[in-house]
NUNUDO-971389 format. One line per 10 residues: number of its first residue (from 1); their letters; for each residue x, y, z of C-alpha. Coordinates in steps of 0.2 Angstrom, whole numbers, plus 5000, padded with zeros to 4 digits. Each point is the difference from the previous one (the first is absolute). Example, Ala and Ser with C-alpha at 12.3 -4.5 7.8 and 13.67 -1.06 7.14 Angstrom:
BEGIN
1	AS	5062:4978:5039  5006:5017:4997
***
This chain:
BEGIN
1	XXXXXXXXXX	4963:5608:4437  5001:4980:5008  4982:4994:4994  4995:4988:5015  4981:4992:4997  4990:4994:5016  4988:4989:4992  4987:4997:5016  4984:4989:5002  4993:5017:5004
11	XXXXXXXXXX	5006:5019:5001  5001:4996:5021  5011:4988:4999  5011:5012:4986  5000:5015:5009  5004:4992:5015  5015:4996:4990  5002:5016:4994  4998:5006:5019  5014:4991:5006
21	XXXXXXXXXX	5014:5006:4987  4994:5018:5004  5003:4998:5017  5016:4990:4999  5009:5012:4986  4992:5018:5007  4999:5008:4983  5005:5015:4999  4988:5002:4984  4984:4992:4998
31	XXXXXXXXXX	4986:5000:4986  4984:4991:5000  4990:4998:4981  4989:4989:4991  5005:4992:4983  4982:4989:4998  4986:5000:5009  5010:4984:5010  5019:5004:5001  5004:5013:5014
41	XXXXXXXXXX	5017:5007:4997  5013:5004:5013  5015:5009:4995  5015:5003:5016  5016:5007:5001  5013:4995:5014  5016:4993:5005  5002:4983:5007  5020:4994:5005  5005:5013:4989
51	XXXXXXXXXX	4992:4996:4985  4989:5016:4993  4984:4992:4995  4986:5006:4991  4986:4986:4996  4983:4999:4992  4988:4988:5009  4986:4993:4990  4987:4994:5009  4990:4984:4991
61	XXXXXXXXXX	4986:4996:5014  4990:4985:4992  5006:4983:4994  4996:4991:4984  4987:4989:5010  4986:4990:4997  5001:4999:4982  5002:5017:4998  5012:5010:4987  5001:5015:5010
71	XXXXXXXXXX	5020:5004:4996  5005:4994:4982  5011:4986:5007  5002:4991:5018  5013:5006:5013  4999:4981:5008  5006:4992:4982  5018:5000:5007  4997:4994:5016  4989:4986:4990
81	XXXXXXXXXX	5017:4997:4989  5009:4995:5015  4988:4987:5007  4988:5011:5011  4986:4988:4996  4988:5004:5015  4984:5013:4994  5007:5009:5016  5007:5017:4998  5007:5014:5010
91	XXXXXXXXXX	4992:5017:5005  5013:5010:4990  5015:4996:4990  5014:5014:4997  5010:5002:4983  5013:5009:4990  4997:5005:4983  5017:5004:4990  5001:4998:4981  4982:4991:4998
101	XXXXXXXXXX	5000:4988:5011  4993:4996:5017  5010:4994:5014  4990:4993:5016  5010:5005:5013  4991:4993:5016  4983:4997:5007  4991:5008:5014  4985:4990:5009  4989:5013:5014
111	XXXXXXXXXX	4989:4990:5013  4990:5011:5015  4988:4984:5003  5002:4991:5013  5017:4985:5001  4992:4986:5009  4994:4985:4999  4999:4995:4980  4999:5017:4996  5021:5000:5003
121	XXXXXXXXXX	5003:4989:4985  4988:5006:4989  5011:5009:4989  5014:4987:5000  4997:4996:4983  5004:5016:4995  5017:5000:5007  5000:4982:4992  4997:5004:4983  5008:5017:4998
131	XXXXXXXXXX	5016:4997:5011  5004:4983:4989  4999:5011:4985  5014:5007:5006  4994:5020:5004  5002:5004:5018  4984:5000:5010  4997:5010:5017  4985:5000:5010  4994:5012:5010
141	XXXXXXXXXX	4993:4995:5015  4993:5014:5013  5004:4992:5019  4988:4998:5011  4982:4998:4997  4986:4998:5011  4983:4987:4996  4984:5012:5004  4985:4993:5005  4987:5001:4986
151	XXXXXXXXXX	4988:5009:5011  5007:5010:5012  5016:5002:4990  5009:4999:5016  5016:4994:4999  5004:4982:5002  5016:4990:5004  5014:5005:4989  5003:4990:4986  5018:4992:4994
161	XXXXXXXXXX	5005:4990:4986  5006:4983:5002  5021:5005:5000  5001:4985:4985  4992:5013:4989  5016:5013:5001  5012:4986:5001  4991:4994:4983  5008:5016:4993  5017:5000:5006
171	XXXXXXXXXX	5003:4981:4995  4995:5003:4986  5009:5014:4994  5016:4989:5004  4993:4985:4990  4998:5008:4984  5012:5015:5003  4988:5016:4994  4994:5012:5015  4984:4994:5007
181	XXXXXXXXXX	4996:5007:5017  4985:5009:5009  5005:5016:5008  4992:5005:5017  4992:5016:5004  4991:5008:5012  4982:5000:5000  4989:5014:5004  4994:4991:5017  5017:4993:5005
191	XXXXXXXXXX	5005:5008:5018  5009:4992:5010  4996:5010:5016  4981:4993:4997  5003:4980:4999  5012:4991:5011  5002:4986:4986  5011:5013:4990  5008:5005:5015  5015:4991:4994
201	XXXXXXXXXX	5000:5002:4983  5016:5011:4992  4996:5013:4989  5013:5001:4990  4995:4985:4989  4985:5011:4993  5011:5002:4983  4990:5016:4992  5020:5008:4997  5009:4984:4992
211	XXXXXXXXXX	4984:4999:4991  5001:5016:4990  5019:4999:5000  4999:4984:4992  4986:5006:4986  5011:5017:4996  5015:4992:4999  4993:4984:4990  4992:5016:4985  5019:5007:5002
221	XXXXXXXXXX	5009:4982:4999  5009:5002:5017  5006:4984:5009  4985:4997:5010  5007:4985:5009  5001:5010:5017  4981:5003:5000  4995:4981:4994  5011:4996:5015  4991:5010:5011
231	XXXXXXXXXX	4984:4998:4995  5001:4981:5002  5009:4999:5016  4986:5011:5006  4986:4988:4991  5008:4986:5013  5002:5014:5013  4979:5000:5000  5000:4979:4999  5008:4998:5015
241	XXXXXXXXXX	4988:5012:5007  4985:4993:4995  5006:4983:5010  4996:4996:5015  5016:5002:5013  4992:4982:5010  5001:4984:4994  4981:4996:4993  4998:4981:4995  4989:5006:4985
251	XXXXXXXXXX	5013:5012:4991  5019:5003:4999  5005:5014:5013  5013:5013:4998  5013:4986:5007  4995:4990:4986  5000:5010:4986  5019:5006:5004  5006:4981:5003  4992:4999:4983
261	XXXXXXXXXX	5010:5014:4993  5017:4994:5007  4997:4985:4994  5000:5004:4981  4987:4987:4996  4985:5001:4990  4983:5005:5006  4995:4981:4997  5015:4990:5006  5000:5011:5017
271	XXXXXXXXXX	4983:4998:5003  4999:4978:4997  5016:5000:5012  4992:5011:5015  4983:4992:4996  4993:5010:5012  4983:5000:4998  4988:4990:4986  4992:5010:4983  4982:5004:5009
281	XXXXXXXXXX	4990:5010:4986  4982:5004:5011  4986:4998:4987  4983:5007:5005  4988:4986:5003  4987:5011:4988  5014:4999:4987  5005:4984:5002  4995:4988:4984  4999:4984:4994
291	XXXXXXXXXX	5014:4988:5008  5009:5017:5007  5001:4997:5018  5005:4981:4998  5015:5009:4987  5005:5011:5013  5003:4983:5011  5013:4994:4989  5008:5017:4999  5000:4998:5018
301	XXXXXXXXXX	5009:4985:5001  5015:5003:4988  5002:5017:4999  5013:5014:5008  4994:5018:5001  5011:5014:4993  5003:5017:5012  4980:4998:5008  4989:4985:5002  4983:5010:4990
311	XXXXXXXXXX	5007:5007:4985  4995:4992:4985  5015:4992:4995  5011:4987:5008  5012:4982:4997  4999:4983:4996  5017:4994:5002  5007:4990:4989  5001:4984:5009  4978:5000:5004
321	XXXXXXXXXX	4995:5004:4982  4999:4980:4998  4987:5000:5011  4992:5018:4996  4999:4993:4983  4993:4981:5006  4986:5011:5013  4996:5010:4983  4994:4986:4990  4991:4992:5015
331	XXXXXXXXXX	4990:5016:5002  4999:5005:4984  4999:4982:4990  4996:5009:4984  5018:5007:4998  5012:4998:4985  5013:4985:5006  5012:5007:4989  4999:5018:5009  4998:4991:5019
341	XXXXXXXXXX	5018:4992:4993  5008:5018:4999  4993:5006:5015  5010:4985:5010  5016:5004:4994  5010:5002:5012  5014:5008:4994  4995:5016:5004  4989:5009:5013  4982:5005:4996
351	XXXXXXXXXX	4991:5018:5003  4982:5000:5001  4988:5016:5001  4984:4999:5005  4988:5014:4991  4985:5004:5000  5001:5010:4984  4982:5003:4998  4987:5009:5006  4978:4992:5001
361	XXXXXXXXXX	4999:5006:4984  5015:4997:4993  5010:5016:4998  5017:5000:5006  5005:5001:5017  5009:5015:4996  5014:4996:5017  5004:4983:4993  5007:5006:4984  5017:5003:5011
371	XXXXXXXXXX	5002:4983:5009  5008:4990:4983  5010:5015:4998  5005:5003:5017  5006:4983:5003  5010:5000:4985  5009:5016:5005  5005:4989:5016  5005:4983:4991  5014:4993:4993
381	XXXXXXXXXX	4999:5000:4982  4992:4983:4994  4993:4997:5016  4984:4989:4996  4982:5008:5005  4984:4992:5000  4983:5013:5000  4984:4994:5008  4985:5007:4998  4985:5001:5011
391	XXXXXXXXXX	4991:5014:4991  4985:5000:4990  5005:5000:4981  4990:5007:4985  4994:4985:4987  5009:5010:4986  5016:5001:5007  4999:4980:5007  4998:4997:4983  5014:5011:4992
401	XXXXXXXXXX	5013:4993:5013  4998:4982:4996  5000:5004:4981  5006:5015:4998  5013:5005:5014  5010:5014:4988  4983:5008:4994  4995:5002:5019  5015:5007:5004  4999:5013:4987
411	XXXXXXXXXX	4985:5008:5006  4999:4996:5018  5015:5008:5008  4997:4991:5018  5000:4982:4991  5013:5003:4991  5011:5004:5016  4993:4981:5006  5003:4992:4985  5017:5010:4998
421	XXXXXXXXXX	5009:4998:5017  4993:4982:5004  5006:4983:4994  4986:4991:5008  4980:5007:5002  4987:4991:5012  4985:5007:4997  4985:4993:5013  4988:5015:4996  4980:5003:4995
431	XXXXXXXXXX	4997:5004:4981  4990:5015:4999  4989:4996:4985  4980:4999:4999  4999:4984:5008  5015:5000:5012  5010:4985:5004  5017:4996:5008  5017:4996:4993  5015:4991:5006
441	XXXXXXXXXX	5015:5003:4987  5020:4997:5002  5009:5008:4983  5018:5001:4996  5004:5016:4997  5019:4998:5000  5001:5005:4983  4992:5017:4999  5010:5004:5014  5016:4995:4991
451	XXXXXXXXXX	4995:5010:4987  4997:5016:5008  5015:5000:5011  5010:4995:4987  4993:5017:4989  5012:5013:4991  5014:5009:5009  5007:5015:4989  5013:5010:5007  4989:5019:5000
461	XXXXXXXXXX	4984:5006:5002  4997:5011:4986  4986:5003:4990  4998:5011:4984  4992:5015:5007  4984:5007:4997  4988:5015:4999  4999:5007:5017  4982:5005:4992  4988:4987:5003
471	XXXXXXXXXX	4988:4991:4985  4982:5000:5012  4995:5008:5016  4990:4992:5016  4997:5003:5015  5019:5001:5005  5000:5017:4991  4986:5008:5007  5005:4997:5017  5018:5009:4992
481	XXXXXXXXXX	4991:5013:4995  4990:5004:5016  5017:4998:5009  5010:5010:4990  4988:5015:5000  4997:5000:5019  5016:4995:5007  5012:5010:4987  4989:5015:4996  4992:5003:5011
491	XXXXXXXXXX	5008:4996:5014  5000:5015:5008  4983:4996:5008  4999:4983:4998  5003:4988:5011  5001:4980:4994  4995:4990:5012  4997:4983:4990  5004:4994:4983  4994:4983:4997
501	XXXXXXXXXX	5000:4998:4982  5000:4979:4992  5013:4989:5007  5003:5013:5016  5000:4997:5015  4985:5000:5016  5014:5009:5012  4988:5014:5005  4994:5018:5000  5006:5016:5008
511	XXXXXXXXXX	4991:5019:5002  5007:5013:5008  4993:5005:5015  4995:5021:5005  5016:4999:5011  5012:4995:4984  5003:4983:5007  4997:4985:4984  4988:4986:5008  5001:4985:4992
521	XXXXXXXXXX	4988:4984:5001  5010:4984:4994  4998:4982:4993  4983:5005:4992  4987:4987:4999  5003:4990:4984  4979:4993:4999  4992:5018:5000  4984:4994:5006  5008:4996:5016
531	XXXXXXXXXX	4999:5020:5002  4984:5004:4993  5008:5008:4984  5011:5003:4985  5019:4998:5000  5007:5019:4993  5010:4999:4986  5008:5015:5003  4996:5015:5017  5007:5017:4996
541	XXXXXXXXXX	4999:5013:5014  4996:5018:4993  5005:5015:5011  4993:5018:4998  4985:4996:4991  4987:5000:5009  4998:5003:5020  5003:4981:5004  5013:4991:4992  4995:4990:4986
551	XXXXXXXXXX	5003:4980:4999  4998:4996:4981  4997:4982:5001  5001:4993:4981  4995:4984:4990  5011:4997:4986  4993:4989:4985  5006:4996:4984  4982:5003:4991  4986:5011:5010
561	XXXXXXXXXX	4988:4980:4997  5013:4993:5011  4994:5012:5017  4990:4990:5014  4982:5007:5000  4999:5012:5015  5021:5000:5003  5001:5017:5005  4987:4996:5015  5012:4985:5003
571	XXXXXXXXXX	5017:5011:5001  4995:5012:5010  4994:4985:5014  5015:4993:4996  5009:5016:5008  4989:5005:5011  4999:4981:5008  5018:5000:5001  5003:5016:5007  4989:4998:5015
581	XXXXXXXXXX	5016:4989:5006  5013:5006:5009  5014:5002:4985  5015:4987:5002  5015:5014:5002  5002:5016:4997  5013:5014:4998  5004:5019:5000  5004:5005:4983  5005:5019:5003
591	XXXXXXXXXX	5013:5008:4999  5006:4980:4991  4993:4983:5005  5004:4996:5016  4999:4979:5005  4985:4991:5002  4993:4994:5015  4983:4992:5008  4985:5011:4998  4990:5005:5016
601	XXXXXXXXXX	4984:5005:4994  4987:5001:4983  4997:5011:4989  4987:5012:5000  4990:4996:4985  4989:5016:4998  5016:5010:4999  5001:4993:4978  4989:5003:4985  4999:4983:4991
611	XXXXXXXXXX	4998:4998:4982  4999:4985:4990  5008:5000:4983  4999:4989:4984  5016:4998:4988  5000:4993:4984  5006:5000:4982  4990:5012:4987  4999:4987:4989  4982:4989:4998
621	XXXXXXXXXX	4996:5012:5016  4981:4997:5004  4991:5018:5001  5003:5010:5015  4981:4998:5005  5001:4981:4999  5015:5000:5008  4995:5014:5018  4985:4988:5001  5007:4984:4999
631	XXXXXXXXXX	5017:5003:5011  4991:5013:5011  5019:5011:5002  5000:5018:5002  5012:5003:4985  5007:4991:4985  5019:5003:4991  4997:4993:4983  5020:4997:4994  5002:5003:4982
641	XXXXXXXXXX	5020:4994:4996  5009:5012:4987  5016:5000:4993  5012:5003:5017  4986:5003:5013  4981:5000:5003  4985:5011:4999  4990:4999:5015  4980:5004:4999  4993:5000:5017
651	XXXXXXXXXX	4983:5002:5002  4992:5007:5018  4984:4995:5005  4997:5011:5014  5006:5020:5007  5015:4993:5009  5006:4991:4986  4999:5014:4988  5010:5008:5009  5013:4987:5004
661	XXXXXXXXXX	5000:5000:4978  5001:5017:5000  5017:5000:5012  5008:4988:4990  4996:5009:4984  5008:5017:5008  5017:4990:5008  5003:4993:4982  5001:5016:4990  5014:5004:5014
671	XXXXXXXXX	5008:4985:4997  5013:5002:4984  5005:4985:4989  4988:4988:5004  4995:4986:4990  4982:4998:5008  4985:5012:4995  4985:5002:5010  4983:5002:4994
***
């Protein structure tokens, strides 16, 4: 058999993978196993362009992150090799294993969050880092979405990106000649019928057929040149959409934006000759610092805006930065001569992005992570970039960027992506220390960026390859475990209605309804306390159990010390709070899934048997008691990882959950083959 791997950041994002192939080759064989306790096995016969096929997909949910060893080496090394220098990776990356060796094939990015404002560029530095390395990167994004208000969860007005964001892709998937692209598909809540604004929007751009064309015909090494075409020209298809059909004095309209394309300039030179509007970053007086608002002055006086007058980014032409550079050092008196000099030259034009960066106390600011990034997949290549920033800044790191720039960079990922992709950095920032106090700092970076950019090119992306057995097991696994057994054994009275294991997603929940119709509640609050509760883990629903259906709503921990006191309390508010919503969509899913639509009314909360659950790996387990009292969950699956599979003790605390142990006990001795043992 073809060995293919699909190493995810969790098992979601790998069978979603696995999900897609399935559907686009219709197997006519298919066989599901376990070979660990972590890697999920899919094994599919078919014919594609008459080629007989028969391929073995290794699933490989969890990455080598955070220090850990989990897989005996690192799948990213090759993309690393090739000068993907950002700590930004993609959800999933699909390989070919022939002869030993590992060849990454192409990337797979998933997003169901909402694509507006700064949350549309947040992910531009993977795109960045792993389409530079020379591997194909496509991201997923599911078209439309809706802003709910926190409250009512009512919908609000419907969120678009800004159409610079998928103009990002296509650009830059000519610049460096490798397949970068976001592919467009519809959302769950997109109906067109509903909102007027979509009215005119064409369907056929949603790309979910060149899509899996293009990742069948990339394992099989077809041409896939007629579905990079495709997808791209739809990528611009959906820009001109997003743009606004009058002319607006803040933003280049749809006329603009095809002027700009016949013209064959650059974003930067097109932009200086229609100077339509100025570079007009808004900075909330509350986050306004320092000499900030007298800086955003001089920006205001020399500067061009690219595409929109608010985004982050925009132009200082060549012929102000003279005066940019002398206004500078009038505000900022403190300032390196040497490095105003460089900033003055005016050979060349100047792009300066304003960021915020960081948060009060001084995490990162996870949306500006894609600014640097994203205006570098819209640049010319040596275009000169200057990064201001407003934020406040942790003492420790101040330090380690004025002395110590390369040791910053190695263990902040977000520093590294300033320092890497700027040649100039204007910090006018609060230190966060124990007696804070404020900074104004202009470094010359120009040299770490010359030495990322110019990083190692090598012609493959090959890695020696390795055990598809992993060294250490987390929480990835037992959230592997939990769906392996429910969604694959026993599956024939399960019903999935959320998987949400580490680095997934917060795209929603479903149930199914008395009348076989799923319900599904999306864009789940990210702070739980905002509903009363406990974010699930995982919501299994259970049929012919009990008289209700049962909603197994789980809490999966590496160690049983790690559970919040009283988390099975919290879960079940959590479910409850949510459910007493009116669900987002819904659809019929008998006799097949029919197409979602708006839902009309809630659901009927008394009409489910709620059980809290607690997940977690045998080893350095806390006793059972300890555990009931401090979680307060109705039952507990300790995990125990063996050779190929697990065994799974669960432990009831109550009648109905004896018996929901003692039905899972009975379908497994019906169940052949099985790697998983219950006790």
């Amino acid at each position: 058999m073809d060995l293919y791997r699909i190493h995810g950041d969790n098992i979601v994002e790998c069978e979603r993978i696995a999900q897609i192939i399935i559907n686009e080759t219709n197997p006519t064989s298919i066989n599901f196993f376990t070979m660990s306790p972590s890697t999920i096995v899919i094994e599919i016969d078919f014919e594609y362009e008459n080629i007989n096929c028969s391929w073995r997909l290794e699933l490989l949910p969890g990455f080598n992150k955070a220090n850990r060893h989990r897989w005996k080496d690192d799948i990213f090394k090759a993309l690393r090799n090739n000068g993907s220098f950002l700590d930004e990776t993609p959800d999933a990356i699909i390989t070919s294993v022939k002869n030993d060796v590992e060849e990454i094939l192409f990337a797979v990015e998933f997003c169901s969050a909402l694509q507006a404002g700064n949350q549309a560029w947040q992910r531009s530095g993977r795109a960045f880092s792993t389409g530079r390395a020379g591997c194909p990167y496509l991201y997923v994004v599911e078209f439309v979405k809706y802003e709910l208000e926190p409250k009512s969860r009512e919908r609000k007005a419907l969120r678009y990106p800004n159409p610079i964001v998928p103009f990002s892709y296509v650009n830059f998937s000519h610049a460096i000649n490798n397949f970068v692209a976001q592919v467009y598909v519809r959302s769950e809540e997109f109906d067109k019928s509903k909102d007027a604004s979509l009215a005119k929007f064409d369907e056929s751009n949603f790309a979910e057929k060149e899509f899996a064309a293009y990742m069948i015909k990339k394992m099989l090494n077809l041409n896939t040149k007629k579905e990079e075409h495709e997808i791209l020209r739809k990528n611009l298809n959906v820009m001109l959409f997003l743009t606004k059909e009058k002319e607006d004095s803040t933003c280049f309209s749809r006329k603009d934006w095809k002027e700009f394309f016949a013209s064959e300039q650059n974003i930067l030179d097109y932009s200086i000759q229609k100077n339509k509007f100025k570079f007009n970053k808004t900075i909330a007086a509350k986050s306004q610092h320092g000499k900030t608002s007298r800086f955003l002055k001089i920006v205001d006086k020399y500067s061009i805006g690219i595409a929109k007058q608010d985004l982050p980014f925009g132009i200082i032409p060549a012929n102000f930065r003279k005066r940019f550079a002398n206004d500078l050092k009038k505000l900022y008196s403190k300032c390196d001569d040497k490095i105003i000099e460089k900033i003055a030259n005016e050979n060349s034009h100047l792009v300066l992005c304003i960021i915020k960066g960081f948060k009060p106390g001084g995490d990162d600011n996870r949306p500006d992570r894609g600014i640097l990034p994203l205006v570098s997949m819209l640049l010319p290549p040596n275009t000169e970039t200057m990064a201001f920033i407003y934020g406040p800044i942790i003492e420790h790191n101040y330090l380690r960027l004025l002395k110590e720039p390369n040791i910053l960079c190695r263990f902040n990922g977000f520093w590294k992506s300033i320092i890497g992709l700027s040649d100039y950095i204007l910090l006018d920032s609060k230190i966060i220390a124990k007696t804070p106090y404020d900074i104004n700092e202009l470094l010359d970076t120009s040299m770490f960026k010359q030495e990322y950019s110019n990083s190692i090119h090598c012609e493959t992306l090959h890695n020696s390859v390795f055990s598809s057995i992993p060294q250490e097991y987390h929480e990835d696994d037992v959230d592997t475990g939990l769906h392996y057994l429910f969604t694959h054994l026993f599956n024939g009275f399960c019903f999935e209605g959320m998987c949400n294991p580490p680095g997934g997603d917060w795209s929603g929940f479903s149930v199914i309804s008395p009348d076989n119709k799923e319900k599904r509640w999306l864009s789940l609050p990210r702070e739980s306390k905002i509903i009363s509760g406990k974010r699930p883990d995982h919501i299994f629903q259970l049929s012919k159990i009990l008289p209700k259906p049962i909603l197994l709503i789980v809490e999966s921990k590496e160690h049983s010390r790690d559970l919040e006191e009283n988390v099975g309390t919290n879960l079940i508010n959590y479910v409850k709070k949510l459910m007493s919503f009116v669900p987002n969509v819904e659809r019929a899913i008998l006799p097949h899934k029919g197409t979602w639509s708006r839902a009309s009314g809630k659901v009927n909360l008394k009409e489910y048997e709620m059980i809290s659950c607690a997940a977690y790996l045998k080893t350095t387990a806390q006793s059972n008691s300890i555990v009931f009292n401090n979680s307060k969950c109705d039952m507990l699956f300790i995990m125990d990882p063996k050779e190929n599979g697990w065994e799974i003790e669960i432990i009831p605390s109550t009648p109905r959950t004896k018996m929901i142990k003692q039905t899972f006990i009975e379908e497994m001795s019906h169940i052949s083959q099985s790697n998983i043992v219950i006790k």
